[in-house]
Every structure is written in C-alpha cells, then in structure tokens.
N, C-alpha and C positions, 0 to 999 in steps of 0.2 A: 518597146511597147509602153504606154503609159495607163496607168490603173487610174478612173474616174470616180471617188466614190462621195454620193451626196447623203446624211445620214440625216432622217426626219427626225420626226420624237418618238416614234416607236418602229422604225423602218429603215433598213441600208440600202440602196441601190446603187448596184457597181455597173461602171463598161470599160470595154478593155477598146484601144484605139492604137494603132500602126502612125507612124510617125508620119505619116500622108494624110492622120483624121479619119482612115479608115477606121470602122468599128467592127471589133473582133467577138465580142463577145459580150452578152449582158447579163445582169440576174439581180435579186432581190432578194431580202431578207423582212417578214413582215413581222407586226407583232413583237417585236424584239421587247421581253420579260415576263412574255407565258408562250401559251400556244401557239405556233406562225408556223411557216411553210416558208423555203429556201427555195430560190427558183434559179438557173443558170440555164440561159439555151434553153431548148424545150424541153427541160426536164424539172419537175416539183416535187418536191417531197416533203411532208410534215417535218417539223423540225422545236425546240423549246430553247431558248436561249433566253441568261439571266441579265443579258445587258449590251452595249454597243460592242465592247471588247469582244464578246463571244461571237456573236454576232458577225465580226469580220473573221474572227478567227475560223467559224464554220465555212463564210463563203472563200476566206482563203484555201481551207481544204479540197471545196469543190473546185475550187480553181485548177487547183494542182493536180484533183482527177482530171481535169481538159487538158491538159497538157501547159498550162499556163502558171508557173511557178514565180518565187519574188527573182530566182535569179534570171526569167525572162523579160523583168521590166527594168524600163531604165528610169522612171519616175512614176512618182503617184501623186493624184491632184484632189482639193475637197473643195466640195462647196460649202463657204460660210456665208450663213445667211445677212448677219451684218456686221457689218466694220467701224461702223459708228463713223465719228470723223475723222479717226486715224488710219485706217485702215481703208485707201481710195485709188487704191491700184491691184493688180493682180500681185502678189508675193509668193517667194519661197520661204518656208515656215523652217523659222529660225526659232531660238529661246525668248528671241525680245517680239517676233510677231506671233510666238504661243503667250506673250505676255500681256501682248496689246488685243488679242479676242479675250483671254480671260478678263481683260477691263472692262470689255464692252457687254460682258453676260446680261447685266440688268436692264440694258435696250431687247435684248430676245433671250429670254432664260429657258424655252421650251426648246431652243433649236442649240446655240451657240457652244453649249456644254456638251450637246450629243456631237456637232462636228468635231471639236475638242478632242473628245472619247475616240472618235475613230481613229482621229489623224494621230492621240499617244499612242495609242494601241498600235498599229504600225511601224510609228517608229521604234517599240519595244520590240515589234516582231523583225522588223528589217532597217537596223539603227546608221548604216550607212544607202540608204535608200533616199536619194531627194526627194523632199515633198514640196507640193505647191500650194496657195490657197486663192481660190479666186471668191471676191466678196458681191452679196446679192444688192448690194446699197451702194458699191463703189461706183457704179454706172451714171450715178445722178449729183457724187460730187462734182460736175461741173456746170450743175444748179448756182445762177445767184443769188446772193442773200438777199433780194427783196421777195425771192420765191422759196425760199428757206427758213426765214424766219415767221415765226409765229408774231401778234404782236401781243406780247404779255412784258412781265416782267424780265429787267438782265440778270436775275438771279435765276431765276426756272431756265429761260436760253441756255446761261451757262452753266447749268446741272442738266442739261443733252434735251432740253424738250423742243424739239425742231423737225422739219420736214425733211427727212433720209430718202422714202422710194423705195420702191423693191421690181421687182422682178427685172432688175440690172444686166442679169446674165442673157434674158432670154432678148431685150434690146442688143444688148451689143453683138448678140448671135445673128438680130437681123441687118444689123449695120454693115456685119461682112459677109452675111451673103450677094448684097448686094455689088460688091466691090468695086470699080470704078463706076459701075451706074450710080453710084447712092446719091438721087435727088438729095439738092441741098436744103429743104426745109419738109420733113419726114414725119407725117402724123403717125405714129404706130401704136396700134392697142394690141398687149397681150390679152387676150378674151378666156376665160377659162372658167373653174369654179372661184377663182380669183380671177380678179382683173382689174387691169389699170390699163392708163396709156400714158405716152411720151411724146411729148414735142422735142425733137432730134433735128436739131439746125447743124450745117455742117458737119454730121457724125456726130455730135454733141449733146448730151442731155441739157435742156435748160428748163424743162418745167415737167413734172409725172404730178397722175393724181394723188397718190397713195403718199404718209404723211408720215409721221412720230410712227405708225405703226402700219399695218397690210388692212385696217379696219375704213380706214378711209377712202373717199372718191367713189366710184361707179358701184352700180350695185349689183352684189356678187351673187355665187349659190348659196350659200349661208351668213356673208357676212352681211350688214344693214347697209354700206357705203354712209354716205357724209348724212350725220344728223346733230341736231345742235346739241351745244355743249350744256344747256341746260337740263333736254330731255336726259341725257344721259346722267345728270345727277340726279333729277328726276327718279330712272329707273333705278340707280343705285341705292336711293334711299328706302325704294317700296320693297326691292327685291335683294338687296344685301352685292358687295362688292362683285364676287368669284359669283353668284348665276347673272347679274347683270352684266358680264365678262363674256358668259355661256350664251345668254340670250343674243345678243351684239354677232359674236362672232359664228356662233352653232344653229342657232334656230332664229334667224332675219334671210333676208336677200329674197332668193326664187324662192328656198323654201316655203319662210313667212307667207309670200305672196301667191306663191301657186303649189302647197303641197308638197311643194319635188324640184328640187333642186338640180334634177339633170335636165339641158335644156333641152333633148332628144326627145324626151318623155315629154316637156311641155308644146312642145311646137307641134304633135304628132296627136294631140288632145283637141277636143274641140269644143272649149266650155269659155266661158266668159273666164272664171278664176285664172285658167294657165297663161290666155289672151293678153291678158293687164300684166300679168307678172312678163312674161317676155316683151310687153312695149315700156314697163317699169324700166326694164333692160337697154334698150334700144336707147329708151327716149333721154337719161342720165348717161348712158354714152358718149352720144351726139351733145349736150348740154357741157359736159367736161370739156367734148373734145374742140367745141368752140372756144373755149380758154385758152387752149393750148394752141390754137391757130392764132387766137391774138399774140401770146408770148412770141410766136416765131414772125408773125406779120406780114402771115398768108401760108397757103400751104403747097408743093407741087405734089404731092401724090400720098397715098394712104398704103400703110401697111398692118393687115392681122395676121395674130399668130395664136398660139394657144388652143386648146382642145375646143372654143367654141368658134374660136374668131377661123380657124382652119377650117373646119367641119360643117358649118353652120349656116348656109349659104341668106336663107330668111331674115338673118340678124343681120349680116351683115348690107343688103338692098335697106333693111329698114334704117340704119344707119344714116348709111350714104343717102337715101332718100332727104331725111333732114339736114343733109350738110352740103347738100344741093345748093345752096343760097350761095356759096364758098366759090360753085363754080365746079367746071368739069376737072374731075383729074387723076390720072391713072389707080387701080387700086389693085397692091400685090396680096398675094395668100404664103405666108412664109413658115414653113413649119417648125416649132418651135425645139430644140435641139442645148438645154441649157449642159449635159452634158459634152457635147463637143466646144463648145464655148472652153471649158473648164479645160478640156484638154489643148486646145487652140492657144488659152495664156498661159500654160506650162509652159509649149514647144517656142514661143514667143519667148520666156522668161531663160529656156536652155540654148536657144540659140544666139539671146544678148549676153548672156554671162561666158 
C-alpha cells in the first residue's frame, strides 16, 4: 500500500491506495498549531497539534488503530507544491532532492517548508521507508520559453521570476484518465476556489494561465486573477506590502465581487452583485481560454475538473457559450483526484526502478 500525504499550511491530508490506485482509506488533520480535529474514515475527533511533525505522528497512530501500520506500506508519496526549475519530474526523495525543495522555499515559503516537514518526519519515523515526491509546477515544464518568460530584465529571469503554473497534478490526473482517447489538442480548466487552465497538446503542457505565482490568470474565489503591474504597486504603496498580499489573494475574485466566494451560494442568489461576479467568472475564462486555443492552434475538445468546473453546470454552458466561435466540440467533466496522481507517479517511479 502506498501512504499519499499532501500537507497545506495549516493542514495534512493523507489516503491510503492499493497498488491497483485503489483507495483505502482517507483522513485529515486541520488546524495544525492550535485547535483542529483529526478525521480518518468517518470518524472526527478534536485534536491540538504543535506542528506538521505531530501532526503525521497523530494521524499515523490513527492509522495504526485501522489496522494500517508503516509496516503495511510499501511507500509513501507528497505533494510539493513547487519545484521551481529543477524539480520537473515526479522523484523519489533522496538527500540531494530533500536539497533541491529546500532551494526552492523562496518560490512557495507557506507551502514547501510544511511538505519538507512531513516528508522528514517520516523518514525519522520509518527511515528505510521509500518516499516519492511528486511536483505541483513540474506539469508545465514543457512550457516554451516564449510562454515562460516574462519580458523584463536577464537578471530578475535568472533570480527565478518566470511563469511556473500550478495545479500540474490535477492536469496530469486528467491526461490519464483519459488514456488512449486523449484528444491531441486538450483545452482543460481546473475550476475551483482556484483556477487556471491548460492548453495540453499531445499530453503536453504548453501554455497555463497561472504565472510566477497561483495569483495570476482567471478570476478566482478570493484571488483578483491578472491585474496590472502598476495597480499592484499602486496598492502596495497605499496599503503596505503583507495587506496588499492579503487583499490580492484573500479578499478579491468572487468574493470582492459578489460577497461570497462559494460559487453555490452565488448562482442560487438572485441579485444583480452575485450575477456580475459569476459572469466576471465565466467571461475571464473564456478570455484565457481563447489564448490558449491560440497556443495550441485549435482545439478538439474541452475538459473541467475542479470543485467548480465538476459541480457547476451554469459556468460551465456559460463558458462554452462564448467559445462557441471556436466551433463545436466535445466537453468532458473529470473529477479532480490530485491525490491518486501522487500515487499513480510513485507506482510509475517503483516499477522503473
């Protein structure tokens, strides 16, 4: 069995998967450095943990109440959220790829320290235990650098300020579900409280919206998506670095515009504010996703995934409505699975080794 475990900034969540991608079992750890609740299978219970370590350490116990110990796994796998430019394959974590995330902390310092956290902590707890990592950015190194580079200075380029992409995993989750169907030129938007999309030519990344950071492209539930680089010095200067950080990414997108950031609540409303904010939505979309259909030069068929692009049926007609001009052509609903991804390039990585 392999342990999947993805650790947020305040959050673990583990699933346990059978060498067939079967999933065994799942759970969470919330809150991780006050108050939070331990969840495994349908059972929750309060819990206080002072950091990522304890944190695995708790839900390994509950583990091993299910009957699910380290000596029933035969590997454990994380998600790191970026890999910057060295890090562009799925790996098994070694001293020199626990060396090459720790380079990359200052691309994601909220995330890449807590993966870090879990994956030593493991190895301290089960040190001949293989681990894997699979990266949330590796999916879009095979982006060209005319879609890569920023154009500024070759000093800032090469101090890392360039277009990475993110939600890698949950593309390349749709790429093999589709497996000898996968139309060869692949519009896919993960839709979510984030979201991006991918132009996926041949199974290939070659252009996302999402940039230097998850702050860019389509407009999210809290984040602004793409606004000029002026306005943002702009805010920075009226409102100081760290709240014009908070503003951007915490209080802009659905919320800014309609209140409420879950799009369930907006579409279910009937007022002019929620209205605008969901065709805010739609309409920067459609607007990306025409980019992207250039890059690939044309497109055969569309895929959503993601808690809104799944769910959401109203977004997604309003979508395809504007990309109607493009021409008919088939649209899948793929549910989004970044967890068995993770586990998917383990058993990938144990079966070529």
């Amino acid at each position: 069995m392999i342990l999947v475990l993805n650790a947020g900034s305040s959050s673990l969540k583990v699933e346990v998967f059978t060498s067939d991608l079967t999933s065994v079992l799942s759970g969470s750890v919330t809150s991780i450095g006050t108050n939070g609740t331990i969840k495994l299978g349908d059972e929750t219970k309060a819990t206080k943990t002072v950091g990522h370590a304890d944190a695995l350490a708790q839900m390994l116990d509950s583990l091993a109440h299910a009957g699910i110990t380290l000596n029933n796994l035969t590997a454990a796998a994380h998600r790191v959220v970026h890999g910057g430019t060295i890090l562009t394959q799925p790996a098994r974590v070694t001293p020199q790829v626990i060396a090459a995330i720790k380079s990359v902390i200052p691309l994601a310092p909220l995330h890449n320290p807590n993966n870090l956290a879990a994956m030593l902590a493991l190895q301290a707890a089960a040190p001949d235990l293989p681990q894997y990592a699979s990266f949330g950015t590796a999916f879009h190194a095979t982006n060209p650098a005319v879609a890569t580079r920023y154009a500024i200075p070759q000093t800032e380029h090469d101090a890392g300020i360039r277009r990475y992409g993110f939600h890698g995993l949950s593309y390349a989750g749709t790429v093999a579900s589709f497996g000898d169907t996968l139309p060869r030129r692949l519009l896919a938007m993960h839709l979510g409280n984030g979201a991006s999309l991918c132009a996926i030519k041949d199974g290939k990344s070659i252009a996302t919206s999402m940039g230097y950071s998850p702050l860019s492209g389509l407009t999210m539930g809290t984040r602004s998506g793409d606004i000029d680089g002026a306005a943002v010095l702009r805010i920075s200067a009226a409102l100081g670095e760290d709240e014009a950080d908070r503003m951007l990414n915490k209080n802009s997108g659905l919320q800014a515009l309609g209140g409420d950031n879950d799009m369930r609540n907006l579409l279910n409303r009937d007022d002019a504010e929620a209205a605008f904010a969901v065709d805010h939505f739609c309409y920067w979309a459609a607007r990306h996703a025409g980019s992207a259909i250039v890059a690939m030069g044309g497109m055969d068929a569309v895929a959503f995934t993601g808690g809104i692009g799944e769910n959401a049926a109203p977004v997604r007609d309003k979508i395809m409505a504007q990309l109607a001009c493009f021409g008919d052509v088939p649209v899948h609903v793929i549910a989004a699975d970044e967890e068995k991804q993770i586990a998917r390039d383990a058993l990938t990585l144990m079966v070529a080794a």
